[in-house]
LUMVOZA-508191 format. One record per atom (N, C-alpha, C): residue number from 1; atom name; z negated, y, x. Coordinates in pm, whole numbers, plus 50000, padded with zeros to 5 digits. Layout:
// LUMVOZA-508191
NUM|CA|Z|Y|X
...
This chain:
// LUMVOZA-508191
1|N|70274|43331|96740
1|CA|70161|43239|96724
1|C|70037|43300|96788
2|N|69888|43314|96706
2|CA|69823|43354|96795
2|C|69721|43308|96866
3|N|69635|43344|96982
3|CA|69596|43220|97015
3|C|69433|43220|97011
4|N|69379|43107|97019
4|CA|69275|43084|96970
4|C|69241|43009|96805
5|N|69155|43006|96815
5|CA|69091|42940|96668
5|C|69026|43033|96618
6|N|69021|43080|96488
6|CA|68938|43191|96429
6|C|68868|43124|96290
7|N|68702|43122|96287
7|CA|68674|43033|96180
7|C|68573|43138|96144
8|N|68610|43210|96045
8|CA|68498|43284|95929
8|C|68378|43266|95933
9|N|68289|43270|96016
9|CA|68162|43239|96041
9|C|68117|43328|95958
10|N|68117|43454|95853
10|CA|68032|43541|95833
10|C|68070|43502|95699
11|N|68180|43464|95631
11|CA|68233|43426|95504
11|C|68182|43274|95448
12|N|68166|43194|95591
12|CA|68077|43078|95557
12|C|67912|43105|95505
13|N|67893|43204|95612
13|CA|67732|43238|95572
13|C|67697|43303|95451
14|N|67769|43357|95414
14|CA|67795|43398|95243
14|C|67816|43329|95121
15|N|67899|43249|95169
15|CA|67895|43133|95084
15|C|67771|42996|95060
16|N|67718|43022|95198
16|CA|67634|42917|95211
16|C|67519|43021|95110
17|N|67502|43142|95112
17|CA|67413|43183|95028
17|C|67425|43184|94862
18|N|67565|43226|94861
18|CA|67585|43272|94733
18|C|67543|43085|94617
19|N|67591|42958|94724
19|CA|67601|42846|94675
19|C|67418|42840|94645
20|N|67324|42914|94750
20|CA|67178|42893|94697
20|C|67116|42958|94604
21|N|67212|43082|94621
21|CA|67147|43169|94454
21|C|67211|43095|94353
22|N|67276|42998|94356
22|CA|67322|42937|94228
22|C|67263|42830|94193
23|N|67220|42769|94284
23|CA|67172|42643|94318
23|C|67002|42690|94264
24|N|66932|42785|94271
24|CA|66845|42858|94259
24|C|66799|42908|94094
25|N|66960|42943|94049
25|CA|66965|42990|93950
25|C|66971|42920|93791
26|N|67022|42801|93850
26|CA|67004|42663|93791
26|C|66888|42564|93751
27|N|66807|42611|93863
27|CA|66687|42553|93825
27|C|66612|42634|93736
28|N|66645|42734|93774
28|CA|66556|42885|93662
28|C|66574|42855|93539
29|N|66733|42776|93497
29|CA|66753|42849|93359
29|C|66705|42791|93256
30|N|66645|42618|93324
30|CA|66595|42537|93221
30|C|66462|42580|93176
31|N|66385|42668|93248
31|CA|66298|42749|93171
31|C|66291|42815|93098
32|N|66422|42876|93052
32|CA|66484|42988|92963
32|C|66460|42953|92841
33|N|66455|42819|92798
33|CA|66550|42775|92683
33|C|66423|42808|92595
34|N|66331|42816|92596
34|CA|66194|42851|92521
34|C|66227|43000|92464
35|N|66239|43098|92563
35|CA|66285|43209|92520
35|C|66400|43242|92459
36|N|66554|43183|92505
36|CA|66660|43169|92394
36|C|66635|43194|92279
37|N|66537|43038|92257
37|CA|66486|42987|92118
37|C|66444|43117|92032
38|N|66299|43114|92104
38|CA|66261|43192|92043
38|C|66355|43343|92007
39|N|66383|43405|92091
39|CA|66451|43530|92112
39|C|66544|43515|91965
40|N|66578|43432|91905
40|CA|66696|43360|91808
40|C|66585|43391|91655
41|N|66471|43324|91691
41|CA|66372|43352|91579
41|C|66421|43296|91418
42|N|66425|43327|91301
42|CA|66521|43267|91231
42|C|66563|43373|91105
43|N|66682|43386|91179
43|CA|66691|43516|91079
43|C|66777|43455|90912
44|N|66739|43582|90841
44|CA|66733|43547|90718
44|C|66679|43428|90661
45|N|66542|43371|90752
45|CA|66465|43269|90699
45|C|66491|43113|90738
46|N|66612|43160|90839
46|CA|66722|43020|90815
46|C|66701|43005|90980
47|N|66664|42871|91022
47|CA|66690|42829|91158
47|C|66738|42734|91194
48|N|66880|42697|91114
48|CA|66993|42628|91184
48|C|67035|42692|91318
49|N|67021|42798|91324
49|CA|67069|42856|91521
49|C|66986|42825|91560
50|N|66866|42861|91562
50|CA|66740|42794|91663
50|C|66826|42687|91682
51|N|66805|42552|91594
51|CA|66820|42411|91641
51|C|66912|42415|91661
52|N|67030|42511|91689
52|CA|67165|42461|91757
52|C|67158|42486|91862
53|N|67059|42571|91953
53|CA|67085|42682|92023
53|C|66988|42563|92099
54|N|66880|42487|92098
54|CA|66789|42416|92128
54|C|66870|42242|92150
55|N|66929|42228|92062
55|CA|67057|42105|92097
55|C|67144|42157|92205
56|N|67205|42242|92221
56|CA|67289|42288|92303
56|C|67200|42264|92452
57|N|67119|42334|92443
57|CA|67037|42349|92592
57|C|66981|42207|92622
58|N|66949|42174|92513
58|CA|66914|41991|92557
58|C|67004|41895|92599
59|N|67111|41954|92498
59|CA|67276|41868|92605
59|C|67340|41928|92768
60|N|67308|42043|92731
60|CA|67332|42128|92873
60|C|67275|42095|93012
61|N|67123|42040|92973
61|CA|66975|42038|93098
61|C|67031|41953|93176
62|N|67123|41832|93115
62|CA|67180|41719|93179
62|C|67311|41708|93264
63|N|67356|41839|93200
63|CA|67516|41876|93246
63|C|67493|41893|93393
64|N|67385|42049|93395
64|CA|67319|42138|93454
64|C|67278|42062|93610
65|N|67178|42013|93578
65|CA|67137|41898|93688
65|C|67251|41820|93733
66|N|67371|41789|93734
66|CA|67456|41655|93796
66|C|67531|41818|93832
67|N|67570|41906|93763
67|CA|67610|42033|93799
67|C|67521|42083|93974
68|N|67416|42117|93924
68|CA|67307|42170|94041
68|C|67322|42079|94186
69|N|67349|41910|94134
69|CA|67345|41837|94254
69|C|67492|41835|94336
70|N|67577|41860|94256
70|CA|67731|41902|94335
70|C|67703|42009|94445
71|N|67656|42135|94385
71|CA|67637|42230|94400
71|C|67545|42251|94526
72|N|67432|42155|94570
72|CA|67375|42142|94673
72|C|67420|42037|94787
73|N|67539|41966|94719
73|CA|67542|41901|94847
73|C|67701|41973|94891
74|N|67775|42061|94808
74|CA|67845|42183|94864
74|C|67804|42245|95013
75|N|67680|42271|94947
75|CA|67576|42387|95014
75|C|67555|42313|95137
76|N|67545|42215|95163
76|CA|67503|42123|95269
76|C|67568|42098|95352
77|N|67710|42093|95302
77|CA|67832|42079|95380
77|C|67897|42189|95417
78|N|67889|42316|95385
78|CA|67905|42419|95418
78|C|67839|42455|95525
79|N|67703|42463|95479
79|CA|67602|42498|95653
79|C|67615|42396|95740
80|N|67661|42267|95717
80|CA|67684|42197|95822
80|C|67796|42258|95928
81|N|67914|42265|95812
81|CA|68024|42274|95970
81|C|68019|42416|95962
82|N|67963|42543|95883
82|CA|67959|42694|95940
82|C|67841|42652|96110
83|N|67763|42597|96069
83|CA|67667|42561|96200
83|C|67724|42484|96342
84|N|67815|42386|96302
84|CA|67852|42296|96421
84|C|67968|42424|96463
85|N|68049|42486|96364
85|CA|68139|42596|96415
85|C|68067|42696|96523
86|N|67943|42701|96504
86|CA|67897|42821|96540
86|C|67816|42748|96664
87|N|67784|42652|96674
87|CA|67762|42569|96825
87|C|67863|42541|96911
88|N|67944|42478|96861
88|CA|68099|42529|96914
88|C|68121|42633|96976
89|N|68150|42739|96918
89|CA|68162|42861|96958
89|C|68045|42913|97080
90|N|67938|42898|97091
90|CA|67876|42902|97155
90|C|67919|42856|97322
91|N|67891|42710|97286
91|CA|67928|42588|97400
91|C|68044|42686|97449
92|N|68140|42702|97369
92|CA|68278|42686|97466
92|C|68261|42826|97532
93|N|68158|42937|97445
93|CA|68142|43102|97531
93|C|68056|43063|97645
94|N|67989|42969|97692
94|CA|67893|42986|97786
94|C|67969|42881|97937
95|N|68062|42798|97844
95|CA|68195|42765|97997
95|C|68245|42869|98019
96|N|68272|42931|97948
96|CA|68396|43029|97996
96|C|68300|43151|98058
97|N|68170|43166|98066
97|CA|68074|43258|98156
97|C|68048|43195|98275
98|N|68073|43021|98246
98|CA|68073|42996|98399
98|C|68133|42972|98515
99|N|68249|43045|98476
99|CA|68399|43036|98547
99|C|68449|43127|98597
């Protein structure tokens, strides 16, 4: 058995990032959908993809957002207890300096 508590403080802080580049990346993409579109243009004259491609992202924006808000309050709860871990850790190094 070994002793002590060992809590990933550097794997939390990674995560707490990687959850904001996503969280980040989410908000970006609903700007995209203009360019999609366009980028789609209508080939052979025909722009049934446009408007699918433009339905899709309009059903998506909604997904996206209740998606994004999981996703930040992840993020929230992550830096919470990587932070109280890491006050913790602290507290209990500065008894044990005074002993």
């Amino acid at each position: 058995m070994a002793d002590g508590v060992r809590i990933p403080l550097s794997s939390m802080e990674r995560l707490d990032k990687a959850l904001r580049d996503i969280v980040v990346e989410f908000e970006d993409a609903g700007g995209r959908t203009d360019d999609l579109v366009e980028a789609i243009g209508r080939p052979m004259g025909r722009s049934k993809l446009r408007e699918q491609a433009h339905a899709f992202e309009s059903r998506w924006d909604d997904k996206r957002e209740t998606l994004k808000g999981h996703l930040v309050e992840l993020q929230k709860q992550v830096e919470g207890v990587r932070d109280a871990w890491a006050a913790l850790d602290g507290d209990l190094a500065a008894q044990l300096e005074t002993k």
